[in-house]
C-alpha positions as CSV (number, residue, x, y, z in Angstrom):
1,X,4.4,42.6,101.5
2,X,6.7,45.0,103.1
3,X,9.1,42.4,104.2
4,X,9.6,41.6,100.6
5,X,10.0,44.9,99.4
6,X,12.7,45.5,102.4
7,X,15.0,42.4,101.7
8,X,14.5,40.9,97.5
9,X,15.5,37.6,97.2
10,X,19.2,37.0,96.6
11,X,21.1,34.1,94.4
12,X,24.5,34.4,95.6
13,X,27.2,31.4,95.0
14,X,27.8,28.3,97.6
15,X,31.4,27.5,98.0
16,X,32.5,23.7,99.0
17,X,32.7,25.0,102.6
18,X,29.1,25.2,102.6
19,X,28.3,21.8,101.6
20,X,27.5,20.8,104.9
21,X,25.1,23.2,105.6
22,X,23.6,22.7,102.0
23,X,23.0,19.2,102.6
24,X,21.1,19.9,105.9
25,X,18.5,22.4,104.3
26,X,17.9,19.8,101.7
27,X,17.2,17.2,104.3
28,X,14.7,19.6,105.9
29,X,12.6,20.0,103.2
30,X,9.8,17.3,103.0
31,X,10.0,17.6,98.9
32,X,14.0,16.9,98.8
33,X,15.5,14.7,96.4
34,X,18.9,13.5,95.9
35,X,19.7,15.1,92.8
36,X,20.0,18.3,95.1
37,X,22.4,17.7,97.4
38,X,25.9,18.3,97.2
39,X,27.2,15.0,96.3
40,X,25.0,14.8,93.4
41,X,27.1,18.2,92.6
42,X,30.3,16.7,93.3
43,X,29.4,13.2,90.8
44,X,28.0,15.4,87.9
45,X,31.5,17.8,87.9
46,X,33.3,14.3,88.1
47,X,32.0,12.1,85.8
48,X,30.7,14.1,83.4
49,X,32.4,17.5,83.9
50,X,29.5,20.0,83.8
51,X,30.1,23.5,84.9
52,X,27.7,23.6,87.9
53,X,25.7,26.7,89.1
54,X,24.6,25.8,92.6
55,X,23.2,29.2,94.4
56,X,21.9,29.7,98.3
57,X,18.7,32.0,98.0
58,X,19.0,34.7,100.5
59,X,16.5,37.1,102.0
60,X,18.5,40.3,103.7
61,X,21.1,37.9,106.7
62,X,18.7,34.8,106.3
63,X,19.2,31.6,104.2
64,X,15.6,30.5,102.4
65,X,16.5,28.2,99.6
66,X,19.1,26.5,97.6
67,X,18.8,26.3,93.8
68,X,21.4,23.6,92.1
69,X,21.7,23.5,88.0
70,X,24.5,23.1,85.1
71,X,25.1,24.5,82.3
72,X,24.5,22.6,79.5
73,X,24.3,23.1,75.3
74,X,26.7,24.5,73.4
75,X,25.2,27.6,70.9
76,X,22.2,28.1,73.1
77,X,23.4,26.8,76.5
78,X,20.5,27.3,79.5
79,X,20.7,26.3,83.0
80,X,19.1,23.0,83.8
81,X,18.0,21.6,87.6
82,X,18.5,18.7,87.3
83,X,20.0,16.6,85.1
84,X,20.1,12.3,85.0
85,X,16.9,13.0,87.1
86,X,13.4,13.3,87.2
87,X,13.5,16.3,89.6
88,X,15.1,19.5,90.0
89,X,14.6,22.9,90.5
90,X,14.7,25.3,94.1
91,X,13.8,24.3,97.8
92,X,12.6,27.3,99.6
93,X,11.9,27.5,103.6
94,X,9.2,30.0,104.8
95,X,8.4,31.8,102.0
96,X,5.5,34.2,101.8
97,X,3.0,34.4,99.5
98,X,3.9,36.0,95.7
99,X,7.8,35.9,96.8
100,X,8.2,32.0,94.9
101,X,6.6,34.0,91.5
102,X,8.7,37.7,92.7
103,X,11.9,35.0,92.8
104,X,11.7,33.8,88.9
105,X,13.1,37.3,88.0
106,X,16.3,36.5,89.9
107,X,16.6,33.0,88.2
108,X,16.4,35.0,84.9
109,X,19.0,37.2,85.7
110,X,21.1,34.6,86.8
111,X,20.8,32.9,83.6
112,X,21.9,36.2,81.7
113,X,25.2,36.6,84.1
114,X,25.7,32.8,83.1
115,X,25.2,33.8,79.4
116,X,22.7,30.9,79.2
117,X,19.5,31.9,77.0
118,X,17.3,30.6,80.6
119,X,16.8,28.1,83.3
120,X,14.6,24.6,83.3
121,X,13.4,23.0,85.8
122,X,12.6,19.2,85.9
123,X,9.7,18.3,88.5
124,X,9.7,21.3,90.2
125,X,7.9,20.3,92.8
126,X,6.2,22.9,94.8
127,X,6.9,25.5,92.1
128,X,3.4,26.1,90.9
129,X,3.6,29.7,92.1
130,X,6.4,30.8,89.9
131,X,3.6,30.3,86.7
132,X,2.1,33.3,88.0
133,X,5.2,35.4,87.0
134,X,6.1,36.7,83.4
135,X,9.1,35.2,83.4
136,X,7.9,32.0,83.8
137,X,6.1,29.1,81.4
138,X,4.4,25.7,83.0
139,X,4.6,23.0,80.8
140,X,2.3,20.0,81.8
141,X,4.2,16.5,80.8
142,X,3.0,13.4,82.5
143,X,2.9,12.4,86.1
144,X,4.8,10.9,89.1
145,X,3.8,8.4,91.5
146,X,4.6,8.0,95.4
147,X,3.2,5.7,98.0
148,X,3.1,6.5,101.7
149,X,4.8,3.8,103.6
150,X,3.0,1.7,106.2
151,X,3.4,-1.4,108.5
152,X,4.0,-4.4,106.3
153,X,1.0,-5.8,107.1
154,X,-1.2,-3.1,106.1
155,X,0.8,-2.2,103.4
156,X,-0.1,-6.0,102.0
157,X,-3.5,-5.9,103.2
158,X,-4.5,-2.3,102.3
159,X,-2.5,-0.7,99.1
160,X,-1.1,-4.0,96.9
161,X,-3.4,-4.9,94.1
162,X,-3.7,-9.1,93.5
163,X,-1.4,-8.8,90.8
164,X,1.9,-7.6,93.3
165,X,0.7,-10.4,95.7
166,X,0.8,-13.2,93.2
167,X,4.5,-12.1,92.1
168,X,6.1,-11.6,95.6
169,X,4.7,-15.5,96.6
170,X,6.0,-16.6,93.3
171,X,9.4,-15.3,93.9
172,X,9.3,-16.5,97.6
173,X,8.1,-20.3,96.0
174,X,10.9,-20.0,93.5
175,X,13.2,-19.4,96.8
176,X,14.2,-16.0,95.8
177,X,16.1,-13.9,99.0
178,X,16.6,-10.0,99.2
179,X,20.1,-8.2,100.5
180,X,19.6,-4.7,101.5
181,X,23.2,-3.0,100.9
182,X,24.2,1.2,101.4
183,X,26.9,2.9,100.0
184,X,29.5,1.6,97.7
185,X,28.3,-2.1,97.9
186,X,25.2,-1.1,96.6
187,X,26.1,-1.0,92.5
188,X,29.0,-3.5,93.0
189,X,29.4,-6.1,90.6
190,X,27.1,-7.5,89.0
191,X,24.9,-4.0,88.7
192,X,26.5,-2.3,86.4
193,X,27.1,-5.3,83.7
194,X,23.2,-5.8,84.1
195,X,22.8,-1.9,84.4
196,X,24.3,-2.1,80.6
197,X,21.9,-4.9,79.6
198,X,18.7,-3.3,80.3
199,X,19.9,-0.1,78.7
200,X,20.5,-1.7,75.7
201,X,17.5,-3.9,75.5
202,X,15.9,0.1,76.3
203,X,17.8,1.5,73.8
204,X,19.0,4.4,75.7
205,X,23.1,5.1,76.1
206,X,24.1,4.4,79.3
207,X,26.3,5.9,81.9
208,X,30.0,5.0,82.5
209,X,30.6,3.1,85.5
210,X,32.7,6.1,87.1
211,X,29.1,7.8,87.7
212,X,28.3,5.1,89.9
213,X,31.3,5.3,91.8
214,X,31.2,8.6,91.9
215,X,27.8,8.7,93.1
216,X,28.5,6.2,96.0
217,X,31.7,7.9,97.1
218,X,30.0,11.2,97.5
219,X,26.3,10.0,99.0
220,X,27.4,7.3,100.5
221,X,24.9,5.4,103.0
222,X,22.3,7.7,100.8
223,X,22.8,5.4,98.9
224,X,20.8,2.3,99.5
225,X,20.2,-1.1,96.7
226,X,17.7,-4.2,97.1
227,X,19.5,-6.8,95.5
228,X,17.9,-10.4,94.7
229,X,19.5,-13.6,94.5
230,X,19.2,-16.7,93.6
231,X,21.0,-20.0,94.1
232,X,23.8,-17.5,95.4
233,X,23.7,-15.6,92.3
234,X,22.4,-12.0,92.1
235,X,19.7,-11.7,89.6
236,X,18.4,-8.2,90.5
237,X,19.1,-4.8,91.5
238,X,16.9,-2.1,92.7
239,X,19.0,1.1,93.2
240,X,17.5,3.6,95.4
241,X,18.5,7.2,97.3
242,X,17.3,8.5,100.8
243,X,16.7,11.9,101.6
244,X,15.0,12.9,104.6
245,X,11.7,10.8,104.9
246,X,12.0,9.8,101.2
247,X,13.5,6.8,99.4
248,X,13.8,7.3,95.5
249,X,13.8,4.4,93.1
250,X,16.4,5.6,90.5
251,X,17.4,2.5,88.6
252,X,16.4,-1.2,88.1
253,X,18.2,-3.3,86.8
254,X,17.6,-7.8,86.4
255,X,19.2,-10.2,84.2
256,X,16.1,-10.9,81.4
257,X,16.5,-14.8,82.4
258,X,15.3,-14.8,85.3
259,X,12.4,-12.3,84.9
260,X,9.9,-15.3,85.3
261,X,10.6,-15.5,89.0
262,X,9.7,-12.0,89.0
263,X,12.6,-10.1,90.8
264,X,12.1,-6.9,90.4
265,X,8.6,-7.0,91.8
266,X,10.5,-8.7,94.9
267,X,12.9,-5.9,95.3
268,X,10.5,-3.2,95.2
269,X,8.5,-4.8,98.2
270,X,11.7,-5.3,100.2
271,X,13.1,-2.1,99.8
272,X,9.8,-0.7,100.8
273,X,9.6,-2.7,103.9
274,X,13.3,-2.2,105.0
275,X,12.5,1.1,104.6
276,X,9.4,1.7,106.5
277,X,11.3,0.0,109.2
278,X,14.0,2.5,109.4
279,X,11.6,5.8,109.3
280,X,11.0,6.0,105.9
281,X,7.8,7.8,105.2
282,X,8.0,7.8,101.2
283,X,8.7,5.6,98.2
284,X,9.0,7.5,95.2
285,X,8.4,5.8,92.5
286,X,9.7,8.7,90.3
287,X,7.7,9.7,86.8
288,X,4.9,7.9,85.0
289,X,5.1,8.4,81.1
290,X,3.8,5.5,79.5
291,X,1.6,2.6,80.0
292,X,3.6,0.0,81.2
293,X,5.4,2.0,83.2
294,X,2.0,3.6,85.1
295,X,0.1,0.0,85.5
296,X,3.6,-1.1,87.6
297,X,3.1,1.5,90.2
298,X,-0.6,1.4,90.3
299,X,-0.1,-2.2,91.4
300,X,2.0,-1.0,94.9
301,X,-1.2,1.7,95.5
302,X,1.0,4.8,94.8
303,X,-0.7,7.9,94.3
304,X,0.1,10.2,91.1
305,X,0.7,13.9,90.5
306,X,1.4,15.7,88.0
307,X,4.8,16.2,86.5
308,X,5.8,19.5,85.0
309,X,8.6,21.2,83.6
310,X,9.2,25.0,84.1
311,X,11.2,27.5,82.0
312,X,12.3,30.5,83.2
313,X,13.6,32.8,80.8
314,X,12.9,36.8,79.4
315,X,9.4,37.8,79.5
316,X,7.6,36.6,76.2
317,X,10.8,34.7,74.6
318,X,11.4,31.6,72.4
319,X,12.8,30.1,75.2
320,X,10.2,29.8,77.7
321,X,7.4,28.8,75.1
322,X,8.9,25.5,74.1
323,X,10.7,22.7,76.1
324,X,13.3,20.8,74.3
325,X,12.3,17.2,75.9
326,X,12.9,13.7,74.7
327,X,10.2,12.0,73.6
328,X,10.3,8.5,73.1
329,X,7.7,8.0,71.6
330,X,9.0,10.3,68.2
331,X,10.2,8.9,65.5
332,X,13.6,10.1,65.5
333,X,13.9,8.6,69.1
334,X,12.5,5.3,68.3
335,X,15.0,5.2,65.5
336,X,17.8,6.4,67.7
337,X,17.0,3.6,70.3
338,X,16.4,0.9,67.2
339,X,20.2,2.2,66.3
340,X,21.4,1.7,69.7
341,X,19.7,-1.6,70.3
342,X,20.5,-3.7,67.7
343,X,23.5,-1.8,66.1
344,X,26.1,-0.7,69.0
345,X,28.0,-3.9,70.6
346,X,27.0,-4.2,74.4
347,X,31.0,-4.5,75.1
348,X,31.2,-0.7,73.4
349,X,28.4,0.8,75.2
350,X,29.9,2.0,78.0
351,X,32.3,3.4,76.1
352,X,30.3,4.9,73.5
353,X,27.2,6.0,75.9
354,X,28.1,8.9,78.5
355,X,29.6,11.2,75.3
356,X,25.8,11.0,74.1
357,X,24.4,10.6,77.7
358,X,26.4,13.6,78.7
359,X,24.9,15.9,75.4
360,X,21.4,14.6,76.5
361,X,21.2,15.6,79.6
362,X,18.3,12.8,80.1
């Protein structure tokens, strides 16, 4: 108690010369993602041109945290950690207890000097403490699932339900092979063109190929893809991201033809097993809204937590009682993505897609 009262909390700014030393407190922390590391800074101020607010978190000579965010929204803009993922929010090292909720006043301050109304977190994993503050609101959404990786046998024997089984032999009958490839080889051609496909058929804008690239040029072997083929041709693309012990699944993407053979079933259990193999301890399977989307990971044995979002804001204000989320299941959403699907010409999505992607935020 008196060390806190001795040396508050501090969010001072993290110059490119740091980014280093950024990247190697992320990787220490076992609840790391990529979406906060640097690169994932330098794609964002790239591709899309956000202002980002990335902040060390002090205490007195000592570094304890990192907390990366943009700005985003134009007559009510607030700090959001992160964007284009599932998770965001601060990474703290030896914390004591009350000092996560003591640091949410700092967060609201920043937000005021970057005349932003207040700050969201996405996931915030490990932030449950900062509900105990005033400043803070906890706002229950759905959940996100993760699987602890083990030998491939026991994996098989132990965590995959019948129905994975039957669709990795039926892709190894149809002679289906996997190609584990980092860095920039991993969303070479033909991801992205099949990238555009499934967005479409989602009805959700996608991102210009220049996020990719940027995203590979800056993470580099981070960045890690199954890829299936076929008769020479690839049919699939799982694109994942490593941090520390972790492996995130961030995008799949198949051609719709060749679903029968079930790829993207194949992928998953490859990438898993290549992983494992190289010290992996965890494949995220990232969030869990709806059904479909919970009965696929179920069927790997992943486990599933709940998913919040945390606003951090004035004590008591508009701000913190209400999340501005997407949800796809509204009408106005299910028209949007009716719009989208059936009305924008796959050739002009990529064009027409990270303007609204960017405004989003999702």
């Amino acid at each position: 108690m008196c060390h806190r009262a001795r040396y508050r909390l501090e969010l001072t700014v993290s110059a490119s010369d740091e980014a280093a030393a950024w990247d190697r407190f992320v990787e220490q922390q076992p609840e790391a993602r990529f979406s906060q590391l640097w690169g994932f800074r330098e794609a964002l101020e790239r591709a899309y041109a956000y202002r980002c607010v990335y902040r060390k978190v002090t205490r007195g000579d000592e570094w304890v945290g990192v907390f990366p965010s943009i700005a985003a929204g134009r007559n009510r803009p607030r700090l959001i950690s992160m964007p284009f993922n599932e998770y965001g929010g601060p990474l703290f090292r030896g914390l004591a207890p009350g000092e996560l909720a003591d640091s949410t006043e700092a967060f609201a301050r920043l937000a005021e000097q970057e005349h932003c109304v207040g700050v969201e977190i996405r996931g915030g994993i490990g932030c449950d403490e900062m509900e105990e503050s005033r400043f803070c609101r906890k706002h229950r959404l759905h959940s996100y699932a993760v699987l602890a990786l083990d030998e491939k046998e026991r994996l098989w024997k132990q965590s995959l339900a019948n129905e994975a089984r039957k669709a990795i032999k039926r892709s190894a009958k149809a002679g289906l092979g996997v190609e584990i490839v980092r860095g920039p080889g991993a969303v070479a051609s033909p991801f992205y063109e099949m990238y555009l496909v499934s967005m479409k058929r989602l009805g959700v804008p996608p991102h210009g190929r220049e996020f990719f690239t940027h995203l590979a040029a800056q993470l580099g072997e981070r960045m890690v893809a199954s890829v299936v083929i076929h008769e020479k041709r690839r049919i699939a693309h799982l694109l994942g991201f490593l941090t520390g012990k972790r492996i995130q699944a961030y995008i799949t993407a198949s051609a719709p033809e060749a679903w029968p053979l079930r790829p993207n079933d194949l992928a998953h259990w490859e990438l898993m097993n290549w992983a494992y193999t190289n010290g992996i301890e965890i494949f995220d399977f990232g969030s869990a809204r709806y059904e479909g989307q919970i009965h696929f990971k179920q069927k790997w044995g992943a486990m599933f937590h709940d998913y919040n979002s945390y606003l951090i804001g004035p004590p008591n204000s508009k701000f913190t009682q209400h999340l501005q989320s997407v949800e796809s299941s509204s009408k106005l959403m299910a028209a949007s993505a009716a719009v989208w699907r059936h009305g924008v010409p796959l050739r002009l999505s990529s064009v027409l897609g990270p303007p609204i992607r960017k405004h989003l935020t999702k």
